[in-house]
C-alpha positions, 0 to 999 in steps of 0.5 A: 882692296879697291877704293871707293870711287868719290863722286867729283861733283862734291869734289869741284864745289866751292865750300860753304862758308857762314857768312852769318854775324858772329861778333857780339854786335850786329852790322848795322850798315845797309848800303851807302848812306846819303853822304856817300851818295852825295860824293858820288854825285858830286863826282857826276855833276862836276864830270857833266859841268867839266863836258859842259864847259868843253862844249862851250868852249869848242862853240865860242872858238871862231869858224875856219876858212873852209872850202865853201867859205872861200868858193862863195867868197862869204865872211867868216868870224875870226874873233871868240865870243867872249860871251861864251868864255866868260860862261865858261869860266863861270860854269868852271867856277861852279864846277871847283865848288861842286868839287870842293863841296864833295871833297869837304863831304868826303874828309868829314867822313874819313873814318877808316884808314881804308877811305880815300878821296876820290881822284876824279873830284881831286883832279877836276878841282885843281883843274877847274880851279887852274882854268876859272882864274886863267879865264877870269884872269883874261876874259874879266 
């Protein structure tokens, strides 16, 4: 006797799975609260601050010598504006206690065993920290 031929549409479906509560208490988590939201925006602020400073930075370096420089035998500066440095040893400065804040915000809510600290705020904190006191140690 010949089998009856199953329709394969059925067959390549997913299954349904009840994704409906069946514990006795109700999930009461709707998205991230504000704390987490405050992480993540401590996280882009020190990331924009960390631009910032690299921005700063690369304006207080001097201007090279280059090509129209010596054909028009005009003076360039050879010295950094400190000026500059020192705003970027404060904006680091500010940076290290955006991420120190975040970091704090973060530890206080480390609830589960599946929450971490966030890298990013990790890494640009010990470097802000690293180039604030490098920075204040040679430009104050």
């Amino acid at each position: 006797m010949k089998q009856p031929r199953r329709d394969v549409r059925h067959t390549l479906r997913a299954p349904i799975v009840d994704m409906t509560n069946t514990s006795k208490s109700a999930d009461r988590r709707h998205g991230a609260d504000i704390v987490v939201r405050a992480i993540s925006w401590c996280s882009y602020a020190s990331w924009a601050l960390t631009v910032i400073v690299f921005l700063v930075i690369g304006s207080a370096k001097p201007a090279g010598d280059d090509f129209f420089s010596r054909l028009l035998d005009t003076r360039t500066n050879h010295y950094w504006s400190y000026d500059l440095l020192q705003l970027a040893a404060w904006l680091m400065l500010a940076c290290f206690l955006l991420c120190l804040v975040g970091i704090i915000l973060c530890s206080r809510r480390n609830r589960r065993r599946t929450d971490r600290l966030p890298r990013s705020l990790v890494v640009i904190c010990i470097g802000s920290l690293m180039g604030a006191t490098l920075s204040f140690f040679l430009f104050f």
